[in-house]
Backbone bond lengths (Angstrom), bond angles and torsions (degrees), N, CA, C in turn:
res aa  C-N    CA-C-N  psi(-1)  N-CA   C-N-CA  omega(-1)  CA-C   N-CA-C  phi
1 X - - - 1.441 - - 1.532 108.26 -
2 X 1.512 116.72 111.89 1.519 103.15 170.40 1.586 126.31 -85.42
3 X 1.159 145.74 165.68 1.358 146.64 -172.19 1.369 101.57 -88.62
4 X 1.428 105.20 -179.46 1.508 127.07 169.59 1.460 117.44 -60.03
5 X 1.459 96.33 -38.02 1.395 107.22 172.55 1.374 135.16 -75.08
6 X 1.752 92.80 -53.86 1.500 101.75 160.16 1.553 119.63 -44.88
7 X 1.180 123.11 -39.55 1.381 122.06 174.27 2.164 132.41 -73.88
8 X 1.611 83.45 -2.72 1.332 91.63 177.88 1.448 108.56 -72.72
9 X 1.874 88.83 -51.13 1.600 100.86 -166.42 1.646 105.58 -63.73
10 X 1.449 134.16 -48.69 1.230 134.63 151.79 1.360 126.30 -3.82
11 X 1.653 108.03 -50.85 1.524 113.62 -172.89 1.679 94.48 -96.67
12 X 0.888 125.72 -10.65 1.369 123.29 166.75 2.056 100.84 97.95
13 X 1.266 102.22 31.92 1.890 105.44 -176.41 1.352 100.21 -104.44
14 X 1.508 134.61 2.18 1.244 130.04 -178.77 2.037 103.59 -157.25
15 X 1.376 90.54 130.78 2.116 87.79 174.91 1.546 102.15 -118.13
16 X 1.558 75.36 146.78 1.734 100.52 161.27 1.118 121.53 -78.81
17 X 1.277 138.42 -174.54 1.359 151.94 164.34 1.896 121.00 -169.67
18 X 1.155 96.16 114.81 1.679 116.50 -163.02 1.682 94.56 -56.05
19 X 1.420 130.98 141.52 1.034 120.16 160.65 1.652 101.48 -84.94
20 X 1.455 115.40 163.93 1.562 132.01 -155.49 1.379 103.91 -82.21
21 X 1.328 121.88 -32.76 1.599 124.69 172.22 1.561 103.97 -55.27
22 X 0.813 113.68 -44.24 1.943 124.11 171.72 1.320 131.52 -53.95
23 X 1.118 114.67 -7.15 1.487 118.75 -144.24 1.845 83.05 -137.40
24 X 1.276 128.39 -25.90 1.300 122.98 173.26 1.216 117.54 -18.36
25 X 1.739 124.99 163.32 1.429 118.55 158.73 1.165 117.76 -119.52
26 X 1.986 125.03 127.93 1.226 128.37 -153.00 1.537 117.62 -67.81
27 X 1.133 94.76 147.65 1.807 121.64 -175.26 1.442 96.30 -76.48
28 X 1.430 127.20 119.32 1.260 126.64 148.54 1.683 127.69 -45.91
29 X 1.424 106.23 158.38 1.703 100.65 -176.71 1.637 116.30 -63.63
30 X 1.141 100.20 -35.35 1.305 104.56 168.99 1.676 128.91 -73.77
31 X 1.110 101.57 -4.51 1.571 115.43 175.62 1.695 100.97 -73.53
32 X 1.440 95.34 -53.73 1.125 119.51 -163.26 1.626 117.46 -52.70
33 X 1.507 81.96 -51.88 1.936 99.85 175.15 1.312 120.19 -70.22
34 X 1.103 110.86 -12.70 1.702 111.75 170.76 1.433 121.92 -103.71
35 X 1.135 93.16 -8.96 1.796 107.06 167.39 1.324 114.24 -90.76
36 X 1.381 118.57 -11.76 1.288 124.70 164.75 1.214 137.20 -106.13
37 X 1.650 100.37 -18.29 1.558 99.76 162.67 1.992 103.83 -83.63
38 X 1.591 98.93 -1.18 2.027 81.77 -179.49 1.085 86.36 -81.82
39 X 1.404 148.72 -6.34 1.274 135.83 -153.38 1.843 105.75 -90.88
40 X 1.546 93.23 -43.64 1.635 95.34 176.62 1.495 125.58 -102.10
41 X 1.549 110.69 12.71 1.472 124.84 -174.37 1.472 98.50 -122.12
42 X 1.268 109.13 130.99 1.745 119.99 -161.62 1.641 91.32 -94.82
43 X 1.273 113.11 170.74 1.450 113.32 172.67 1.122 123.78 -76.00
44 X 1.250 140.43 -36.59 1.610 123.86 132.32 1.241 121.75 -1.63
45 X 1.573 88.19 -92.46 1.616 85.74 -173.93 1.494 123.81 -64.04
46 X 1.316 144.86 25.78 1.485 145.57 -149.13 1.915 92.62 -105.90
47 X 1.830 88.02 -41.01 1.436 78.37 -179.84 1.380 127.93 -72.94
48 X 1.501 117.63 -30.07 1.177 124.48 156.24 1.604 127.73 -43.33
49 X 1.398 114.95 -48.80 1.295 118.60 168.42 1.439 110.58 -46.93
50 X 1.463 113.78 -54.82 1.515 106.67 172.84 1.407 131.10 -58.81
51 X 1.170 115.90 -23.98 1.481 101.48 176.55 1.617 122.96 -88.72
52 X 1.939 109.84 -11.12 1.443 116.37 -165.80 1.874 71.09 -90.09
53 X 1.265 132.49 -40.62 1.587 115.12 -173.53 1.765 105.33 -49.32
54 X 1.940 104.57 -43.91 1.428 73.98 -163.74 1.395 122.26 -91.94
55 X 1.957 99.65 13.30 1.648 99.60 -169.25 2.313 95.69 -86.18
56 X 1.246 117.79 -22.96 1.201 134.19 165.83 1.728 117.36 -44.12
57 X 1.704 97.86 -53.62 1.861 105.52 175.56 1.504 114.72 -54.33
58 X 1.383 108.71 -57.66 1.415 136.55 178.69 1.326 99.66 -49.96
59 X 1.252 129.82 -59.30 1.708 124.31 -169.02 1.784 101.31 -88.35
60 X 0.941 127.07 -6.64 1.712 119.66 162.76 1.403 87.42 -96.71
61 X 1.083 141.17 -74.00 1.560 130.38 -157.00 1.709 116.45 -40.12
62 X 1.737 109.77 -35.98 1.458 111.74 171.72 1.201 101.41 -84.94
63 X 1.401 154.00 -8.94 1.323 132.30 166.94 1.918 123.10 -107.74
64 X 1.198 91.02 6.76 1.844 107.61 161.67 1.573 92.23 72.86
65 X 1.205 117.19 54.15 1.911 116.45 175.54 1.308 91.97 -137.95
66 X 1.276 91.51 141.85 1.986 99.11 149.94 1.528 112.97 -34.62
67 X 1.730 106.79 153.66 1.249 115.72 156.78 1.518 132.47 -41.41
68 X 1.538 92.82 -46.78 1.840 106.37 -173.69 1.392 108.92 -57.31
69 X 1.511 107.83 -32.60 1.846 120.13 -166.74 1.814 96.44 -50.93
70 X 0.499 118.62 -36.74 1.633 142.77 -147.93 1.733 97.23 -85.55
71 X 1.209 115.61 -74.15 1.639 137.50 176.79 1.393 111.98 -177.92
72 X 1.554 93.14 133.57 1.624 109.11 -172.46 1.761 102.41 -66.93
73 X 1.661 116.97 160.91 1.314 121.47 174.20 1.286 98.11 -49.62
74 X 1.680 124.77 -71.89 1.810 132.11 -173.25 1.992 104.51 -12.68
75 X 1.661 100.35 -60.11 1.095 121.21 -177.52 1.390 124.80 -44.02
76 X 1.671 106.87 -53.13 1.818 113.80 171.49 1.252 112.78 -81.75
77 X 1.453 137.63 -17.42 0.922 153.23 137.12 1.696 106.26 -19.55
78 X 1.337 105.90 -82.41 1.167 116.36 178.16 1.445 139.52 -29.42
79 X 1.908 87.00 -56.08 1.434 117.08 173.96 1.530 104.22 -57.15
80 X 1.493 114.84 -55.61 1.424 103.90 -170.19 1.482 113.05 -77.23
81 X 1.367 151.10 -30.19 1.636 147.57 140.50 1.689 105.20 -6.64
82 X 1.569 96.65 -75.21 1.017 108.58 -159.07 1.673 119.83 -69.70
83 X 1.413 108.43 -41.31 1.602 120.21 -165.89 1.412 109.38 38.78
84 X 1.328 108.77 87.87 1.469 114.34 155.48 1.378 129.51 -65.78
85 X 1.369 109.97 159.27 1.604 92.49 -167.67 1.113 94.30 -126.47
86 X 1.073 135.81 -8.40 2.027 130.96 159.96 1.387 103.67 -120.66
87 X 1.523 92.21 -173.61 1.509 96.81 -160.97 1.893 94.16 -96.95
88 X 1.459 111.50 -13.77 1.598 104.02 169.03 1.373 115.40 -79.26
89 X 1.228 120.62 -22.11 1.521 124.93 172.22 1.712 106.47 -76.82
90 X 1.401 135.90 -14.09 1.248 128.58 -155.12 1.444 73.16 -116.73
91 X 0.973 144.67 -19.49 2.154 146.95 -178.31 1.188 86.88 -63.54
92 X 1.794 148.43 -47.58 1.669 149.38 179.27 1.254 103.10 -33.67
93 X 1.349 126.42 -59.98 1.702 149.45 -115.39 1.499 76.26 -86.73
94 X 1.232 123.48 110.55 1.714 120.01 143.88 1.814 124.27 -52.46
95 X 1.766 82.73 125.53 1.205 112.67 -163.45 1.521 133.46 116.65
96 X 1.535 104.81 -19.51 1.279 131.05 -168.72 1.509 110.54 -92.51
97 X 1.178 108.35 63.85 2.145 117.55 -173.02 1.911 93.33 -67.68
98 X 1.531 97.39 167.95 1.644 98.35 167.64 1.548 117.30 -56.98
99 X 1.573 115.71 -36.77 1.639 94.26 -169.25 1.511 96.16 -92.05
100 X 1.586 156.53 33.49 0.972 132.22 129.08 1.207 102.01 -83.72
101 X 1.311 131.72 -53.63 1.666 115.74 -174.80 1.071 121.01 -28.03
102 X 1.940 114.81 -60.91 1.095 118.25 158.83 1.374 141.17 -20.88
103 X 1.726 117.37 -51.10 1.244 136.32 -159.04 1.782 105.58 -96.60
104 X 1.524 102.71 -37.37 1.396 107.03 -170.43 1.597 119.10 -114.49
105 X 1.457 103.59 -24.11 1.408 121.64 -160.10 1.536 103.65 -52.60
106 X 1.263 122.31 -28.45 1.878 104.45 -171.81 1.470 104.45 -89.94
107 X 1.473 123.54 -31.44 1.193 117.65 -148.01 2.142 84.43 -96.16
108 X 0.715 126.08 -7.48 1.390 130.05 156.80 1.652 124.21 -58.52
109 X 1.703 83.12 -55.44 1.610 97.10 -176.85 1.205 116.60 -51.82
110 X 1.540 110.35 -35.17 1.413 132.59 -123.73 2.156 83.97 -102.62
111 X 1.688 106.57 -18.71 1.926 104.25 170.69 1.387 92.20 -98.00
112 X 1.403 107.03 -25.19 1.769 80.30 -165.54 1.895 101.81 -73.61
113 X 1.307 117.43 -33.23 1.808 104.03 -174.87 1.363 94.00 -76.91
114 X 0.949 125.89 -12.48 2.298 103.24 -178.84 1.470 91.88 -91.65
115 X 0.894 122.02 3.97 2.200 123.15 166.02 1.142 101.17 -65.45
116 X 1.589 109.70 -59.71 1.405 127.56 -158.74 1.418 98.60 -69.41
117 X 1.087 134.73 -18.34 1.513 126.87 -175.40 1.273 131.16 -83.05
């Protein structure tokens, strides 16, 4: 049902005008997600994030899976906040079940302590 009003602007006897916040052009998801992990990853740790991202590509790329298969962003995220320093302290880190610990947990550990160095 349109209004009295709605029907002015319709016939063209009354204009709108978009406010400018509106009229933006949309941010991809991935825009989005990296603007939010800069949000909770300090600059320190940013570099760290980058290297558990690119030790993550490398170990999905040799086993033909997505990145995520491997560990979710939340997850390296995590890892780098947190920097665990064993592999029972990196078992906390959501996302981190026994058979990734198992599968990934040293060679993880093994960027996050040369961070610390």
């Amino acid at each position: 049902m349109v209004t009295d009003a709605g029907w002015q602007v319709l016939k063209g006897g009354q204009r709108i005008e978009l406010r400018k916040e509106m009229a933006q052009p949309k941010t991809s998801r991935r825009e989005k997600r990296a603007a939010a992990a800069a949000g909770v990853v300090g600059d320190a740790d940013n570099t760290l994030l980058t290297a558990l991202k690119g030790l993550r590509a490398k170990l999905a790329q040799t086993q033909r899976v997505p990145a995520y298969v491997v560990f979710s962003d939340r997850t390296l995220i995590e890892l780098a906040t947190h920097r665990p320093e064993s592999l029972r302290a990196m078992r906390e880190i959501h996302g981190v079940g026994d058979a990734k610990l198992e599968r990934y947990g040293t060679v993880f550990l093994e960027i996050i302590q040369a961070a610390a160095r």
